[in-house]
C-alpha positions as CSV (number, residue, x, y, z in Angstrom):
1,X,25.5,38.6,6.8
2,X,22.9,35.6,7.2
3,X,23.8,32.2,6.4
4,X,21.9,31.2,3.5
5,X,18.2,29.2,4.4
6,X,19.3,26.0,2.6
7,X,22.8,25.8,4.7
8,X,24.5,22.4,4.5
9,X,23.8,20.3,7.3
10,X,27.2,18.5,8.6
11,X,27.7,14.6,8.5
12,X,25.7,12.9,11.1
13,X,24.2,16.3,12.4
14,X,20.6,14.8,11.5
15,X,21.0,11.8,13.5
16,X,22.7,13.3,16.0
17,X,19.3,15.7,16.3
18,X,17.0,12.3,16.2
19,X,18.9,10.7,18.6
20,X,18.2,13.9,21.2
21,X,14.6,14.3,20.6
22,X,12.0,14.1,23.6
23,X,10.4,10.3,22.8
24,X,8.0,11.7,25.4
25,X,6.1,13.7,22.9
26,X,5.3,10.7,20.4
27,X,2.6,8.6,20.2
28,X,3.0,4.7,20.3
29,X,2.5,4.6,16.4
30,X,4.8,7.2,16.2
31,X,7.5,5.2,18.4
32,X,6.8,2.4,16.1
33,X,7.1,3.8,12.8
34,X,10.1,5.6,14.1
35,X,11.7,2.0,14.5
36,X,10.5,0.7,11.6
37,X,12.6,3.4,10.0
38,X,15.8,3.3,12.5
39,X,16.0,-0.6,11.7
40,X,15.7,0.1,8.0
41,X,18.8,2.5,8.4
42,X,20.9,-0.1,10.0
43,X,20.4,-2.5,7.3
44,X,21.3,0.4,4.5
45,X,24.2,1.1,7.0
46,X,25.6,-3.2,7.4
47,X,24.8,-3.3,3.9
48,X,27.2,-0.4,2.9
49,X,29.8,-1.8,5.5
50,X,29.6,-4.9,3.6
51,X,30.3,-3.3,0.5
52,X,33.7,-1.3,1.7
53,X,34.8,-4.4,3.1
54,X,34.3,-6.3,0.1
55,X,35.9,-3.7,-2.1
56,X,39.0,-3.6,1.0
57,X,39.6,-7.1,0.6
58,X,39.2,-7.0,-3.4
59,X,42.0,-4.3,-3.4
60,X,44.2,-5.8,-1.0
61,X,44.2,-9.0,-2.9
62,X,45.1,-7.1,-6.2
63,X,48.1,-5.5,-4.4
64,X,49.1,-7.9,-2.5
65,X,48.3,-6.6,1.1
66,X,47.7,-9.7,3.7
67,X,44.6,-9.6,5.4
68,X,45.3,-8.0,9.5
């Protein structure tokens, strides 16, 4: 039986896939709005680090777990 067209796609498997494309094939304003988008990513990524960590220590500090 086929897999169905709108199969999940596993955590990370889209990044993984940009990370392996040919950068040969783009165009300098390609490459650039490609980093434009990468460095957007990052900050949503440190920005929901932030968050965890700030919701680690909130939780740690309401049970009573010392900071490592």
């Amino acid at each position: 039986m086929d897999e169905p067209a709108d199969a999940r796609v596993g955590r990370g498997q889209r990044l993984q896939e940009a990370v392996r494309e040919d950068l040969e094939l783009f165009s300098v304003e390609e490459l650039e709005a490609r980093i434009i988008v990468l460095e957007a990513e990052i900050a949503r990524s440190r920005a929901e680090i932030g968050r965890k960590q700030a919701g680690r220590a909130a939780a740690d500090a309401l049970f009573g777990r010392k900071p490592e």
